[in-house]
N, C-alpha and C positions, 0 to 999 in steps of 0.2 A: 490591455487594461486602460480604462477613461478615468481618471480622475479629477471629479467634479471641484475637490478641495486639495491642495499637494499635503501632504505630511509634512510636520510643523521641521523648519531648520535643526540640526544638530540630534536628529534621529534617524541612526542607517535604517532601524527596524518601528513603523509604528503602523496606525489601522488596522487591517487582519495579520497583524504581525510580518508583515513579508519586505525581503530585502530585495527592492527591485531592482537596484543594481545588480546583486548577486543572479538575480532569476533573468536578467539579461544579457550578463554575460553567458553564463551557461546556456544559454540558449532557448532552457523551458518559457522564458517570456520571448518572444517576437518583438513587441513593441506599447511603449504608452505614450498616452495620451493628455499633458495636464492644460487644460480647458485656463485661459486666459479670463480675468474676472474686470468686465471692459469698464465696469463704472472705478474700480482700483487703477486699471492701468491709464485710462483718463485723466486721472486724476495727478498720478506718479509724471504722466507725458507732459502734461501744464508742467508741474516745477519745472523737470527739467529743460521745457525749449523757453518759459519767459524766465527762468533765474537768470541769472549772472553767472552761470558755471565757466569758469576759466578767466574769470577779470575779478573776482572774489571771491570768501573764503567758500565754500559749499558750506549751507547751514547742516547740521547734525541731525536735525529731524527727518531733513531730505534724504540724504545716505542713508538712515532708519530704515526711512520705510521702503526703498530700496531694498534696504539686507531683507528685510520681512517677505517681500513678495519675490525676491530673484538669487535672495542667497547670498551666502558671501563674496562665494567669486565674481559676481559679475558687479555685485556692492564695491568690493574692494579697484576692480576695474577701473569704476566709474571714478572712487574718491580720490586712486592714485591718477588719471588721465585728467581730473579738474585742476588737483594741484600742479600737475607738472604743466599743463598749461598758466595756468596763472603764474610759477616761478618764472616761466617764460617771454612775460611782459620786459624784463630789464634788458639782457642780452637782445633782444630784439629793437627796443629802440636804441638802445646803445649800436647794435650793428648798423641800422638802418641811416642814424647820422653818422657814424663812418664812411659808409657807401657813400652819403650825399656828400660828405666833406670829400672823399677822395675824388668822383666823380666828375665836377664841379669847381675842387680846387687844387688839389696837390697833385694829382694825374700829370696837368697838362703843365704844373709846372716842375715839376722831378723830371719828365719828358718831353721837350716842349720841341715842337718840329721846326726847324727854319732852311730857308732857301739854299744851295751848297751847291757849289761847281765843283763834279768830283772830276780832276786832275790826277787823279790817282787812281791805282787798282784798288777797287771799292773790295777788294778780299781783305785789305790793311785796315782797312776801315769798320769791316764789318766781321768780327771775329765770330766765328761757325757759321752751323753749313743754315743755322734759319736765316743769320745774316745775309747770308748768298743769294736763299732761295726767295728771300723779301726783294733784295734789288734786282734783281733778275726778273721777279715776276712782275714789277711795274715798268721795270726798263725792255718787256715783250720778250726777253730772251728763254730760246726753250730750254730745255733738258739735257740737251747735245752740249749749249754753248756753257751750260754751268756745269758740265762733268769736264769741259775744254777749261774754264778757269780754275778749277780744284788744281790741275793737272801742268799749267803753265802760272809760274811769277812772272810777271810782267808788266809796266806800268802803260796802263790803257788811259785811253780820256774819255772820261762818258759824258761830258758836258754839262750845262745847267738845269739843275729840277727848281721848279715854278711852283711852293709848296700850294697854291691858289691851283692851279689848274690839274692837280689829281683831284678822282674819283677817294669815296670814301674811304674802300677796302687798299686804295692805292696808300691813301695818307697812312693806313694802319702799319701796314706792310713797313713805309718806309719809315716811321715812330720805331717801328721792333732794329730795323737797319741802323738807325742811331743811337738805341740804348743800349746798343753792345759797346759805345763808347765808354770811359772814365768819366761819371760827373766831377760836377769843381761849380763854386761857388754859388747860386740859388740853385742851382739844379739840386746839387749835394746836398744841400739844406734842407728842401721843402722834401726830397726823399727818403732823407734819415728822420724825417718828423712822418713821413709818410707809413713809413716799414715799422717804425715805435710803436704810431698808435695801434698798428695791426699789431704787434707785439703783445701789447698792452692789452687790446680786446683777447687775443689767444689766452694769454694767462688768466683774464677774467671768469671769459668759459671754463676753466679747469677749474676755478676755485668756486664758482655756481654750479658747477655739477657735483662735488664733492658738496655743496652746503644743501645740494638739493635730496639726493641720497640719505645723507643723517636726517634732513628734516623730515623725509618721508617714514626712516623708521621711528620717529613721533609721532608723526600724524598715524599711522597706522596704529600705536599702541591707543592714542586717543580712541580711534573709531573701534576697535576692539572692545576696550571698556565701556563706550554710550552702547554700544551691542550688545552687552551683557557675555561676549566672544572670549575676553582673554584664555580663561582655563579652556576653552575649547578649543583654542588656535593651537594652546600645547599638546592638549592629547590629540589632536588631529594627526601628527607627527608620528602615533602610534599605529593609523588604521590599515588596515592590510589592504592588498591590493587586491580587485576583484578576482582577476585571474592568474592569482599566485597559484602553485601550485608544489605542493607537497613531494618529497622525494621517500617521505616516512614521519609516520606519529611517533613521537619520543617523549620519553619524559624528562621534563624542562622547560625553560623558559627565554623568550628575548631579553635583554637589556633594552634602554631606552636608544643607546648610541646603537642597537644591532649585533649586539655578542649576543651568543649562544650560551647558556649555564644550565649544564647537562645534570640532571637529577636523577642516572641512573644506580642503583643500590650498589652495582661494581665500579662505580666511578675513581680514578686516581688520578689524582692531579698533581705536575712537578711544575713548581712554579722559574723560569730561567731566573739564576743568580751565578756566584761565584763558587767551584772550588761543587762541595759536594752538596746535591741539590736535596731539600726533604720531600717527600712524596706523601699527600694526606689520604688516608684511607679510613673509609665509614668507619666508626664503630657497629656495633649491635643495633643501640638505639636508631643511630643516625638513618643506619641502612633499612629498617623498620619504617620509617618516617619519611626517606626517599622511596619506598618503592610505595607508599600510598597516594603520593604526588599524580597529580595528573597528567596527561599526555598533551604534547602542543605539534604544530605542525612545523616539520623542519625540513630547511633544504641544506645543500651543502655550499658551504663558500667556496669551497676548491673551484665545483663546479661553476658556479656565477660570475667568480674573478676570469676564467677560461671564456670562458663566453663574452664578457663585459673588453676582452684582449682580442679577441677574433671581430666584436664591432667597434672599436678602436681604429680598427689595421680596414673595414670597412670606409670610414669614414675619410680615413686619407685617401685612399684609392679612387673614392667617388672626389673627393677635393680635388686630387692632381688633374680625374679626367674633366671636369669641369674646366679648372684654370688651362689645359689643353685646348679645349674647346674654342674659350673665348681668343687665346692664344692664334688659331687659327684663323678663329674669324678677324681678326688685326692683320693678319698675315693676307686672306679675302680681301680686305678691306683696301689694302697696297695696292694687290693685284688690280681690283678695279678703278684707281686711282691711273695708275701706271698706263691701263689702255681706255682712261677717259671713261668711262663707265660709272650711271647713277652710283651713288653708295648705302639707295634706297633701298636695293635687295638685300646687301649686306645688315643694313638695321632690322629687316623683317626677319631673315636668317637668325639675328642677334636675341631677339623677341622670343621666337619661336622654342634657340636653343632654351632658353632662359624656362621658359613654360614648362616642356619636358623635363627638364634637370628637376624641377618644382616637385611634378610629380612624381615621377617616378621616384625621386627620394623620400615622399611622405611615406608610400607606401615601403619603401624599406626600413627606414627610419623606424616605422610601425612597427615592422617585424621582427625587427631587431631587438629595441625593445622588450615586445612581447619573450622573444625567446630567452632572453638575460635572465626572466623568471626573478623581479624584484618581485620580495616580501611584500613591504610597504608603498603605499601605493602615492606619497610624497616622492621617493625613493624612482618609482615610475615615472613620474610627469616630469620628476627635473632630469631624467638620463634623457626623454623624449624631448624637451626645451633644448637641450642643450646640442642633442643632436641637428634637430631642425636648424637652431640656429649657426650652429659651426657652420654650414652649408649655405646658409641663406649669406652670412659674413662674407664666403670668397665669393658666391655668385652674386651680389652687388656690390660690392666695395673692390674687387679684385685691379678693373682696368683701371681706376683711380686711383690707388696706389701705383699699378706703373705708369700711370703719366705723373705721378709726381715724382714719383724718386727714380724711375729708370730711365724715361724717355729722354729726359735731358741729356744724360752719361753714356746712353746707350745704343738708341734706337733702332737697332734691331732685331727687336722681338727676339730677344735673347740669340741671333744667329740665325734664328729663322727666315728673316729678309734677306741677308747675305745670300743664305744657299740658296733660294729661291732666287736669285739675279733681280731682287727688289731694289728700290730706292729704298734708302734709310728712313726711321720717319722720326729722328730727331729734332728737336726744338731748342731755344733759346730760352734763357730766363724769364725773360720780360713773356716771349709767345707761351711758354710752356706755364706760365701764369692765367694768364689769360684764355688759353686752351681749359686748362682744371675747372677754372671758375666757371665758362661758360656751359660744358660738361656737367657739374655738378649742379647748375642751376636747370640745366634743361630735365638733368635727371630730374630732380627734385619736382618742379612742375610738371611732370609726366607724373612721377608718384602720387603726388595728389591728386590732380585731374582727374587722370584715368583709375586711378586705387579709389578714393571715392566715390567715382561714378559706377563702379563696379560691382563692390561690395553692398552701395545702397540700391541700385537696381534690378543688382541679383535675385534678390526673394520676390521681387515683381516680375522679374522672368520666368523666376521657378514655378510661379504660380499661375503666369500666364501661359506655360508649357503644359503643366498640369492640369490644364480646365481644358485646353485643346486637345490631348491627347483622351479625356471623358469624351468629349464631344465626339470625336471620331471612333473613338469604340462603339460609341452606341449609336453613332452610323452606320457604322458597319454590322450590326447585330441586325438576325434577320429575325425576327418575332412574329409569332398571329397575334399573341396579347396584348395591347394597349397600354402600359404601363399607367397607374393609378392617378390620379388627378392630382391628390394630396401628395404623391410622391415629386411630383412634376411641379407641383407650387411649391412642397418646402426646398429647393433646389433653388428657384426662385428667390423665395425670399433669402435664404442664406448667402446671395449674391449681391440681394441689395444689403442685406445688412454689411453685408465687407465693403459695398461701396458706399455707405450711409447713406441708402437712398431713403424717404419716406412711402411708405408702406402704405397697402388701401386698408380701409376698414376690416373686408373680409380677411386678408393678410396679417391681419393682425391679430385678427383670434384666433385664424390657424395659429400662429406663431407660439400666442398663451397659452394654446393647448399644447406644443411641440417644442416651447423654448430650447431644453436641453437638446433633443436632435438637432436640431434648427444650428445649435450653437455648436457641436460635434461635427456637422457636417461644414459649417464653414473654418473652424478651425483646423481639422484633419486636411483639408489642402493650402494651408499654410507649409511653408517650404520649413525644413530646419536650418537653426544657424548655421553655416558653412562649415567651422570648425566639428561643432557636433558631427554632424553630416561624414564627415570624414575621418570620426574616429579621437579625433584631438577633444583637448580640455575647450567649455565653452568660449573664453576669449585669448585663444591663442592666435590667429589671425590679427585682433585687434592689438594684442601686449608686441607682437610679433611688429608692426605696421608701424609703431611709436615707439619701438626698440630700435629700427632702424633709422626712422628719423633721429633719434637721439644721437645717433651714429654718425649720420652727418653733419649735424652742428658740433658734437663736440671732435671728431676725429680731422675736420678739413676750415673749421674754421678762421685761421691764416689765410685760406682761401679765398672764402666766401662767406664776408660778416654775416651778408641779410638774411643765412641761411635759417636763423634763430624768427625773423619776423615772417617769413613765409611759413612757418613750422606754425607760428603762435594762429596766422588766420586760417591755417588749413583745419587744427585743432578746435577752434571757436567753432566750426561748422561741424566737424567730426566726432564731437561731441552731443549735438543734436541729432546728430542722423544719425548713429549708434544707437541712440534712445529710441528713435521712433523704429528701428530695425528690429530690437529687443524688444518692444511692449506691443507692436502691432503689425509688422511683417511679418516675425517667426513665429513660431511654436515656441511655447513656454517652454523657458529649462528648468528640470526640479531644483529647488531650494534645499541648498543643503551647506552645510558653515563647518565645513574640514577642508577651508581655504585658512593658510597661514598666511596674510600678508601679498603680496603678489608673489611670491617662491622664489625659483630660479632665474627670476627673470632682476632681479637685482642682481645680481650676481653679472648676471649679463652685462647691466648695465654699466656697474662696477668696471668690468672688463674693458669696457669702451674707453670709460672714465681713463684708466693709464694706459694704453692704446692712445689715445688721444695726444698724452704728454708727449709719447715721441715723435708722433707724426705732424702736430703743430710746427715744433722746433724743427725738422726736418722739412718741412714745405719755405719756414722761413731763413734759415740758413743753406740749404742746398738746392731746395727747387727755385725759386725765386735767386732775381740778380742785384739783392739786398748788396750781400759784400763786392760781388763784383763790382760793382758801378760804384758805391757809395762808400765802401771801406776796403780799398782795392789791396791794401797793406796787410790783409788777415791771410795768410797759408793756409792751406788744409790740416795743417794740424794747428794752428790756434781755430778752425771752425770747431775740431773733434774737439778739442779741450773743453768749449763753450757749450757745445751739447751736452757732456756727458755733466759737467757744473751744473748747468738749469734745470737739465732734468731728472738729477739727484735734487736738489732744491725744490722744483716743483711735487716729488715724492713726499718729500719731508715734508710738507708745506699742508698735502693731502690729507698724512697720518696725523698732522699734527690736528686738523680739524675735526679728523674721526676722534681723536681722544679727547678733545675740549666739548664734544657735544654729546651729552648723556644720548643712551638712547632713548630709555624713559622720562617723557615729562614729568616735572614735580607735582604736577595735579594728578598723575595716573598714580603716582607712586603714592600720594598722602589719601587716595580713596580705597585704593589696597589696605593699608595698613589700618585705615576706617574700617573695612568690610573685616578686614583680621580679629579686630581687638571686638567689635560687635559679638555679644552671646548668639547663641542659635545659628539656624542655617540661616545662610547669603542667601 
């Protein structure tokens, strides 16, 4: 099916009456076609690459016409990825002058390197084994002679270090060798101002992600109302899902929450109370009046909760083997370490697993899903979000959690290096800081780089694959007939029109006589959006891509302040080329407004949000050598005390903002009760 004009938003059924979802899932349609209207999408492409989106409000006209030609989903997309870029501006320069303050100033003086003749066994000096393996590794000693110091006390003399005559990596090493000492006096000072102000940004992030959340579920009631959306957002919550399926017609009805209320003529219902229970049975009438009712499509909950428990027990299984995986490859990664070996195969290995796991779980994920047999089709997308995303959670975020909280306490890959006759791969506070950070930053720049370059060159691949694999078909065809001239020019022009070439005279009146082919033909090798493509909602890859970055500013921030300003300039760009991927790479998605909101993906985000409170607090009290060095007087049980205090505190602090901030603006609510008290229809 081509369709020249899409059926207008907020109609499953319009034109020759037909439900093309319906007729595609079932399978009697194959495939459609809705034709891109280039003077509209021109038009839409100007706002959004000369606006301001992401450094100002998005004007409401703009999202408009948006929802009118793309729908709500990808409408709502857009409004919720401008705003949360724009809330993004604060946390970012606030991190990025932390960076430059720590960098620059309180680094080198909380640890500041000086000259030392060590007279002593540099094991008293340098408590744990990264202390070791720092003065070992500039003082040339191997593997041998530090498993001989573990092993013997004894005061050695290693003579004078010349902090002027180490190499870079040498000074680094030996900065980690002396902050395993006790500060005192500026050291102690400019570090407890150092570790504050990190302190200080961590709590800000949690209370900018909480004001960001509420804000968003205003903005979103706003753009509902300029949409003319609200009543739609609600009954959308009702629609069935294309491929539900029936276990029996009954007579009855859903609820809105998803009870069943059975309207058959022998119905008896015992409500659970105390003591002897009453049992309501039809009368005459009643039963007269029920069996006239109509029949609705029913499944059984018994069955779906069994189902929805068997991809539950799924979804660990795929989680433990994944965290196995990487588990191994840490465990590779020793290995190659141990006998001097690049650790380049080990990242490709790491890539690779990464890829695999990707896929192969979409397609279960799908399956799974599918077979759970949700009603509603809300009810669908958020069991598939949710699943996607648990997975995507351990398979990027996993080895960075344990290098913050376990490598320091542990470091052998839970036992794994032990039995393996590995080296440990333990770190120190100050290294195991510094490790996360850099970790975290190279992820991050790899996410964007390579996630950007990816995603926006994709549809240029896909269609550069697709023009090549014609071309060679019809090389490969062996014909006596000549194919038609006009066949052979409008092929032609429909390649300069994709590359905006200007067109000859003759070409041009073919064209007015073939516009619509002309335009079928070059739009039909337009690639689909990725997610489409694959079965997913249109911008789940995109919600997907900024649900994880979200993840890393607010979950590691202690970490890595600037993570917030690399986010904000990746976002300024990713926002443009989303646009130009959406209106002139792909194929049009239909427009259709049974998007509430962005769904499950708050939810998600929510989830990060207090995820985040304990892993701040735990990167700065236990991963970091905060107390060691600077409050050397704290136990482990005044650190527990102080966790479980702040981050009860920091909870309270959360809830407290969710309840001070309506979620309807007073502008939505005082146009409601306008449209209310107005006679006639809205």
């Amino acid at each position: 099916v081509i369709l020249e004009q899409p059926y207008e938003p907020g109609t499953a059924v319009s034109g020759a009456g037909l439900d093309l979802a319906a007729l595609l899932a079932s399978g009697r349609l194959l495939q459609t076609l809705i034709l891109h209207q280039d003077d509209e999408t021109d038009r839409l492409l100007a706002s959004q690459l000369q606006g301001c989106g992401g450094c100002a409000p998005k004007p409401l006209r703009d999202l408009r016409a948006l929802y009118d030609y793309l729908g709500s989903e990808l409408a709502y997309y857009f409004g919720w990825a401008s705003y949360y870029t724009r809330l993004l501006w604060l946390p970012a320069l606030l991190g990025a002058l932390l960076t430059l303050l720590d960098v620059f100033y309180l680094d080198a003086r909380a640890y500041p390197i000086e000259n030392r003749n060590f007279t002593e066994d540099p094991l008293r000096a340098a408590s744990g084994a990264a202390g070791v393996a720092a003065f070992a590794g500039f003082r040339g000693l191997d593997n041998d002679v530090i498993d001989l110091m573990d092993g013997v006390n004894a005061s050695l003399s290693y003579g004078f270090i010349d902090v002027d005559e180490l190499t870079a990596q040498e000074r680094r090493e030996y900065k980690l060798l002396l902050s395993s000492e006790v500060a005192s006096g500026s050291e102690a000072h400019h570090g407890r101002v150092r570790y504050g102000l990190t302190a200080a940004f961590a709590l800000l992030v949690v209370i900018w992600a909480s004001s960001f959340l509420e804000g968003w579920k205003r903005r979103a009631k706003v753009l509902a109302l300029d949409w003319g959306a609200l009543d739609d957002a609600l009954a959308a919550v009702a629609k069935e899902h294309v491929k539900f399926s029936e276990d029996a017609m009954r007579r009855g009805f859903y609820t809105a929450d998803g009870l069943w209320v059975d309207l058959s003529a022998d119905t008896q219902s015992a409500p659970p109370g105390r003591g002897r229970s009453k049992v309501w049975r039809p009368t005459a009438e009643d039963a007269e009046l029920l069996g006239a009712s109509h029949t609705s499509r029913w499944s059984s909950a018994s069955r779906r909760m069994r189902r929805v428990s068997v991809s539950v027990a799924v979804v660990v299984l795929m989680g433990l083997a994944c965290v196995l995986t990487i588990t191994a490859i840490m465990v590779l990664r020793l290995w190659f370490v141990r006998r001097g070996y690049s650790t380049v195969y080990v990242a490709i290995i790491n890539a690779a697993a990464i890829e695999v796991f990707n896929s192969v779980w979409r397609h279960i994920a799908l399956a799974l899903t599918s077979w759970e047999n949700h009603r509603l089709e809300k009810r669908f997308r958020d069991a598939l979000v949710f699943k996607m995303f648990a997975f995507q959670f351990i398979n990027c975020y996993f080895s960075f959690f344990y290098l913050a909280f376990f490598r320091r306490h542990d470091g052998t890959l839970f036992g794994l290096a032990r039995s393996a006759n590995l080296a440990t791969d333990r770190c120190g506070g100050l290294d195991c800081m510094y490790q996360l950070r850099q970790q975290l930053l190279i992820s991050l720049l790899f996410n964007f780089v390579v996630g950007t370059a990816n995603e926006t060159l994709r549809p240029v691949r896909k269609a550069a694959i697709t023009k090549l694999k014609a071309c060679l078909k019809r090389a490969s065809r062996r014909v006596d007939v000549e194919p038609e001239a006009d066949e052979v020019r409008l092929d032609a022009i429909a390649a300069k029109r994709r590359q905006k070439e200007r067109l000859t005279p003759a070409e041009e009146r073919l064209y007015e006589q073939n516009e619509l082919i002309v335009d079928i033909v070059a739009q039909y090798d337009l690639p689909e959006l990725k997610a489409v493509e694959f079965g997913l909602s249109p911008t789940f890859y995109e919600f997907n891509e900024l649900a994880l970055q979200f993840g890393y500013i607010v979950l590691f921030s202690a970490a890595l302040p600037a993570a917030a300003g690399l986010a904000l300039l990746n976002n300024l760009l990713e926002l443009r080329l989303d646009s130009v991927k959406v209106l002139k790479l792909t194929r049009r998605v239909p427009a259709t407004s049974d998007s509430k909101g962005i769904g499950a993906w708050r939810s998600i985000l929510l989830f990060l949000t207090y995820v985040g409170l304990g892993t701040n607090l735990g990167i700065l009290i236990y991963t970091s050598d905060w107390f060691e060095r600077f409050y050397p007087s704290f136990t482990p049980l005044d650190k527990l005390l102080l966790v479980v205090v702040l981050e009860h505190a920091l909870i309270g602090l959360k809830l407290l903002i969710d309840a001070c901030v309506p979620d309807m603006p007073a502008g939505v609510r005082i146009a409601l009760a306008r449209e209310e008290w107005l006679p006639g229809p809205r």
